[in-house]
C-alpha positions in Angstrom: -0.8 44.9 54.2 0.4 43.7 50.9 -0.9 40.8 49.4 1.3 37.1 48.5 -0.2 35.8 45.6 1.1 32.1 45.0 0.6 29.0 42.7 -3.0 27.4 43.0 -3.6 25.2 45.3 -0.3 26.2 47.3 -2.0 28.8 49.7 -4.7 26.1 50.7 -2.0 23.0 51.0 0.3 25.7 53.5 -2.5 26.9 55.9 -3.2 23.2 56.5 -0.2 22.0 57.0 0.3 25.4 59.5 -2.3 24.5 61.5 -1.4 21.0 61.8 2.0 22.2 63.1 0.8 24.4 65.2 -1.5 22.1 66.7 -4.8 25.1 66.4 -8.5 24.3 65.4 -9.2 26.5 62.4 -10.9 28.9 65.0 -7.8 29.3 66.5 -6.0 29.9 63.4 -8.6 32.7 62.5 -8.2 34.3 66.3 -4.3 34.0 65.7 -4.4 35.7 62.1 -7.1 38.5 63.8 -9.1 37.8 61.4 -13.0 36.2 61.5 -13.4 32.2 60.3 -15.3 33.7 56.9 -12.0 35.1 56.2 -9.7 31.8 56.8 -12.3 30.6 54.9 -11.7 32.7 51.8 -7.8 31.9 52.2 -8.4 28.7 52.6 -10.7 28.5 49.5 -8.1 30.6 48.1 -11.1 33.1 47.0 -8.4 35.9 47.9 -4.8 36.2 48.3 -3.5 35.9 52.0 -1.6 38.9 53.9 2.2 38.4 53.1 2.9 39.4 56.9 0.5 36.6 57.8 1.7 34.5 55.8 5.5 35.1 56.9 4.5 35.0 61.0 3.0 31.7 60.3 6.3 30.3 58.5 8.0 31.3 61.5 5.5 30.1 63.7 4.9 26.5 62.6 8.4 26.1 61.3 7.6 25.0 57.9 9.4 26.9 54.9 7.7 30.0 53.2 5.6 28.5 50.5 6.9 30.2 46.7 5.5 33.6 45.8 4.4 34.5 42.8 3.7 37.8 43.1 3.3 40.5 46.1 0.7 42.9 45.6 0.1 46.3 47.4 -3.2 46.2 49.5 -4.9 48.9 47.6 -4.1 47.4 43.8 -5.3 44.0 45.7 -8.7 46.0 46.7 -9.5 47.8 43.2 -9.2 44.3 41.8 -11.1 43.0 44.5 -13.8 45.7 43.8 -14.2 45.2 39.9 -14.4 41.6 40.2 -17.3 42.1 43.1 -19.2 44.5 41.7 -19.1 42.9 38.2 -20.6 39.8 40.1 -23.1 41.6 42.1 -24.4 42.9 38.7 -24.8 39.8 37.3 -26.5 38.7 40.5 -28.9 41.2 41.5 -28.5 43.9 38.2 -27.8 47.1 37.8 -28.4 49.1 41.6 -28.8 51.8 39.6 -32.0 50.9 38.5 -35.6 50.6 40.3 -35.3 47.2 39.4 -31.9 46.7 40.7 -32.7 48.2 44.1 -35.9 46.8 44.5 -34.0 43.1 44.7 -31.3 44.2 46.8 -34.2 45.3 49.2 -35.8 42.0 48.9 -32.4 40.1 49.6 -31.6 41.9 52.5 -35.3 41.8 53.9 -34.7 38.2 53.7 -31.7 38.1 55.5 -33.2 39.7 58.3 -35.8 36.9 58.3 -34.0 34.1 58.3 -31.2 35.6 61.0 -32.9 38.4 63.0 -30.3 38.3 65.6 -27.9 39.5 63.5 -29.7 42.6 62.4 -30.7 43.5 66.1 -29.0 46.3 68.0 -30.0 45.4 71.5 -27.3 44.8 74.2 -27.3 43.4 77.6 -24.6 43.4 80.1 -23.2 39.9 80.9 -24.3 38.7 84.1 -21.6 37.2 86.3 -21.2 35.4 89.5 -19.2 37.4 91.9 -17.1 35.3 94.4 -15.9 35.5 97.7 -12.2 36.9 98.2 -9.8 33.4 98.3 -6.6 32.5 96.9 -8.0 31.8 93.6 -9.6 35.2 93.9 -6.3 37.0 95.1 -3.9 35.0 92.2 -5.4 36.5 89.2 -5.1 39.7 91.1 -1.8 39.3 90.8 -1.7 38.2 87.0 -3.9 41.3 86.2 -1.6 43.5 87.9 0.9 41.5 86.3 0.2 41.1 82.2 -3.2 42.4 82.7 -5.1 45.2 80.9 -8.5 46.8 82.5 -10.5 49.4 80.8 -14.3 50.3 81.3 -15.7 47.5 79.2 -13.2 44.3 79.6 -10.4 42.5 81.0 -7.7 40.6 79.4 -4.0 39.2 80.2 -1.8 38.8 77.2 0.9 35.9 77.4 3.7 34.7 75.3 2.2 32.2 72.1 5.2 30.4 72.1 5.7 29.4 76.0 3.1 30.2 77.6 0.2 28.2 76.1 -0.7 26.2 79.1 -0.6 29.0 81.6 -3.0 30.8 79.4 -5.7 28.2 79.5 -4.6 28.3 83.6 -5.9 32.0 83.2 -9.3 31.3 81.9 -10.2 28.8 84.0 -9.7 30.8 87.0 -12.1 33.3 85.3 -14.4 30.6 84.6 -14.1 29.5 87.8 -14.5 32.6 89.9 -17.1 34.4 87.8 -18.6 31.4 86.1 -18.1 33.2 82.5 -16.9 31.7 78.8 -13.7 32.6 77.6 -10.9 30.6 75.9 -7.2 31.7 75.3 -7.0 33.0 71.6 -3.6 33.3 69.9 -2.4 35.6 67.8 0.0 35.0 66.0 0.9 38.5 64.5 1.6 39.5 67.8 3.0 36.3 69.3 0.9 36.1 71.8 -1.9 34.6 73.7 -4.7 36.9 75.1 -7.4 36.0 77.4 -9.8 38.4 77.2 -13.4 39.5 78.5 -15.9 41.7 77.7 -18.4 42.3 80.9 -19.0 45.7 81.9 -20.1 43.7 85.2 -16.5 41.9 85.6 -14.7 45.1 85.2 -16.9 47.0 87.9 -16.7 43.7 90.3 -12.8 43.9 89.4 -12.6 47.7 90.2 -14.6 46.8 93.9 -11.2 44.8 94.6 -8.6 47.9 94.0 -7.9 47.2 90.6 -7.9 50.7 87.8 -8.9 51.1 84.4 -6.1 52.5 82.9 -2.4 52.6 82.1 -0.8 50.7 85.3 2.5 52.4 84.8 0.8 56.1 84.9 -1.3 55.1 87.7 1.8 53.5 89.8 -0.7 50.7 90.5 -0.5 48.8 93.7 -2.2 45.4 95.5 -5.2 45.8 96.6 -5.0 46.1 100.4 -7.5 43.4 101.6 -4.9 41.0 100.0 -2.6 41.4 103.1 -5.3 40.2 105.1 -4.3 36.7 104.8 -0.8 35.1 104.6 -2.7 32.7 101.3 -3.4 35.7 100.0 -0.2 37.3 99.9 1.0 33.7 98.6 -1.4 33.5 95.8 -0.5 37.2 94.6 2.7 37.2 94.9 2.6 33.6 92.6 0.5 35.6 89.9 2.9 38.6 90.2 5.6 36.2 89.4 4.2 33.8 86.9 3.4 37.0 84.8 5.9 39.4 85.8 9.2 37.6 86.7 10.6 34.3 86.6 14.4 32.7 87.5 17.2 33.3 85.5 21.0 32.4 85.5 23.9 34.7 87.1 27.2 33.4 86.0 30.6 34.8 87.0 34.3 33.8 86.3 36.6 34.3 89.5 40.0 32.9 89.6 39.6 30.9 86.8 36.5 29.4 88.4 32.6 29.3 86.4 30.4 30.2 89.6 26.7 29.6 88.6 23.4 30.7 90.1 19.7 30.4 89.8 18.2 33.9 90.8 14.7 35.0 90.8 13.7 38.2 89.3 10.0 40.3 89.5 10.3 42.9 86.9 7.7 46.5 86.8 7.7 49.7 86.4 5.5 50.7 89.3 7.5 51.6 92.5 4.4 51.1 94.7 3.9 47.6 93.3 7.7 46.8 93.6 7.4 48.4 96.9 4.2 45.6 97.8 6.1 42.8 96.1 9.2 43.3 98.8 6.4 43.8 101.4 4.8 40.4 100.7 8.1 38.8 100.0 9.4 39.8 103.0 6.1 38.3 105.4 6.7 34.8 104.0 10.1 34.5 105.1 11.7 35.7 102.4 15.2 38.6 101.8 14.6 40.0 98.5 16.7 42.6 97.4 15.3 45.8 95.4 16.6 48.7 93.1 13.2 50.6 93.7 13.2 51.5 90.4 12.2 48.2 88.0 12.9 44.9 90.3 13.0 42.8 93.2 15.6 40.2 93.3 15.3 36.7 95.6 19.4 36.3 95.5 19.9 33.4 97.9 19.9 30.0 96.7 18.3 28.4 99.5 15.6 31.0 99.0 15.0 30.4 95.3 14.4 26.8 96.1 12.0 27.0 98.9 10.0 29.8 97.1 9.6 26.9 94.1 8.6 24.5 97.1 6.4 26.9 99.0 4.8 29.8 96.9 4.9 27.6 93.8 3.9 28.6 90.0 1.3 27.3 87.9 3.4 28.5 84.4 4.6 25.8 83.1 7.5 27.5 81.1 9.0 28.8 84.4 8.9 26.0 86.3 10.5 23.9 83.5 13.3 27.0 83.0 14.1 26.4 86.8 14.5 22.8 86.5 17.0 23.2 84.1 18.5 26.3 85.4 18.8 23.9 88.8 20.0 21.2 87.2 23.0 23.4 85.6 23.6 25.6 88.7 23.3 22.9 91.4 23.6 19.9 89.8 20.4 18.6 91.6 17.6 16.5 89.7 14.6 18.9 90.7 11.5 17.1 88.8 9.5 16.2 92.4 9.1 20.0 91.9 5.9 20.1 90.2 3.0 22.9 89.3 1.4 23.9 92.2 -1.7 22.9 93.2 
C-alpha cells in the first residue's frame, strides 16, 4: 500500500482524534487497522508514515476530514528508505555484521532477549482446552449464527459482522462463546474491511463444533444444512432460526403505488445460497406457526403482517440494528409505536 506522508505532528493529532470518534481503545484501533499495537505505535509516534488506505477508511469511518498530505509514496520507495535509515542505525548500534566483532554482539543481544523473554522464543504449542456444553438454546443460537455469518476451518471459528451496525450484536457473539465453552475472545474491528469478526482459534472448539453437524469448509459448496438434533426441541428450532435471522436476514420495506394510493409493508427476508438450509429455514418456520414463502433458490420470505409482528414478539432477535430497523420500519408502515418490543432475552 502506498504510504501518506503529512506535516509533523498531523498523523499523531488525527489517529487520536480517530479513535476518540470512534469510541476504540488503541488495541482496537490496531485490530481494526490489522495491524499489531507496536505498529500503531510507530504511527502514532510518527516513526513511519501511515498506509494512505488506512488512513482514508479511518476518515470515512470516524467522520472527521482527511488530514493534508504532503506527499504519497509507493510502498517499495517507502521500504528502501526504511531499509537505509535501519541498517545505518543498526551499524551505529551494534557495528558492522560483517565483522567477527559485529556478529559476536548481535549474538549477545539476541541471547539476551531470549533471557529476559523466553516465551517468546519457544516453539511449543498446546491445544486450548475448552468446556463442552450440553445442547440448549444458547447452544443451538450460535448454530444458527455460524451457519449464518460464520466461517469453520480445521483450526478456528469466527463470525464476521457489519463495523458500522452491528457492534453490539458482535459482543452478543462472544459472550455466548464465552459462555458455552468458557473461552477468551473479544469482537475485533477492522476497519479495512468494515467489519467486526469474532474469531477463535481452538483446534478443540472446531472438533466439538464439527460433533454438532457443522463442516469445515465453503458453506455454499457444501449446501450446508442445520444440524438435525436441533429439531429435537421446539427452543431449539426458535433459537436457530433467531441466529439464522439476526445474521442472515432481517425486515425490510415493500412499497407499492396502486390507484394513486402509497401501500406500505414491513416484510421479513432470510437470505442464502444453500437450498438445503433455505429448505430447513421454511421447515422450522413452518413448525412455529409460521407461512413463509420461498423461491428455493436464495430466500424465504415471512409476507404477512400479522406474522412479521409476532415473529418480533415470539422468536425475538438479539441484533440490535434489526430490531431498531423494525421499529422504524413499523412505525412508517403501520403507524404503531413498537418500542415495548425489546431484545430478547
Amino acid at each position: 500500500m502506498n504510504r501518506a506522508i503529512l506535516d509533523a505532528g498531523a498523523q499523531s493529532a488525527f489517529l487520536e482524534a480517530t479513535r476518540k470518534a470512534l469510541g476504540l481503545t488503541w488495541d482496537e484501533v490496531a485490530a481494526a487497522c490489522g495491524v499489531s499495537r507496536k505498529t500503531i505505535l510507530n504511527w502514532r509516534q510518527e516513526t513511519s508514515p501511515i498506509p494512505h488506505a488506512v488512513l482514508s477508511q479511518l476518515a470515512e469511518m470516524s467522520g472527521l476530514p482527511l488530514p493534508a498530505i504532503r506527499e504519497i509514496i509507493a510502498e517499495d520507495d517507502w521500504h528502501s528508505r526504511a531499509g537505509r535509515l535501519g541498517a545505518q542505525k543498526s551499524r551505529e548500534i551494534y557495528g558492522n555484521p560483517g565483522t567477527p566483532e559485529g556478529r559476536s554482539l548481535g549474538g549477545q543481544v539476541a541471547g539476551q532477549r531470549r533471557r529476559e523473554k523466553p516465551e517468546l522464543y519457544s516453539r511449543v504449542t498446546t491445544a486450548k482446552g475448552i468446556q463442552e456444553p450440553e445442547r440448549s438454546p444458547q447452544l443451538a443460537e450460535l448454530v444458527g449464527i455460524i451457519l449464518g455469518d460464520g466461517n469453520l476451518t480445521e483450526h478456528f471459528v469466527s463470525v464476521t459482522l457489519n463495523l458500522r451496525h452491528e457492534r453490539d450484536y458482535a459482543e452478543f457473539v462472544a459472550y455466548l462463546f464465552r459462555e458455552l465453552f468458557e473461552i477468551e475472545i473479544a469482537p475485533q474491528p477492522e476497519v479495512i474491511k468494515v467489519t467486526y469478526t469474532v474469531r477463535a482459534s481452538s483446534v478443540r472448539l472446531v472438533e466439538f463444533l464439527k460433533g454438532l453437524g457443522l463442516h469445515p469448509g465453503n458453506k455454499v459448496e457444501q449446501q450446508v444444512s442445520v444440524p438435525a438434533w436441533i429439531l429435537d426441541a421446539e427452543d431449539w428450532v426458535r433459537a436457530c432460526v433467531r441466529g439464522l435471522m439476526d445474521t442472515d436476514g432481517g425486515p425490510y420495506p415493500h412499497r407499492y403505488e396502486a390507484g394513486g394510493k402509497m401501500y406500505r409493508y414491513v416484510k421479513l427476508n432470510f437470505s442464502n445460497h444453500s437450498r438445503r438450509l433455505l429448505g430447513d429455514m421454511e421447515t422450522m418456520l413452518h413448525r412455529l406457526g409460521f407461512t413463509p414463502a420461498g423461491d428455493g433458490q436464495t430466500k424465504v420470505v415471512l409476507n404477512r403482517q400479522e406474522e412479521v409482528l409476532r415473529y418480533y414478539t415470539e422468536v425475538g432477535t438479539h441484533n440490535a440494528y434489526h430490531l431498531e430497523r423494525f421499529r422504524e420500519l413499523g412505525q412508517e408502515s403501520w403507524d404503531q409505536d413498537l418500542s415495548h418490543i425489546v431484545l430478547a432475552p
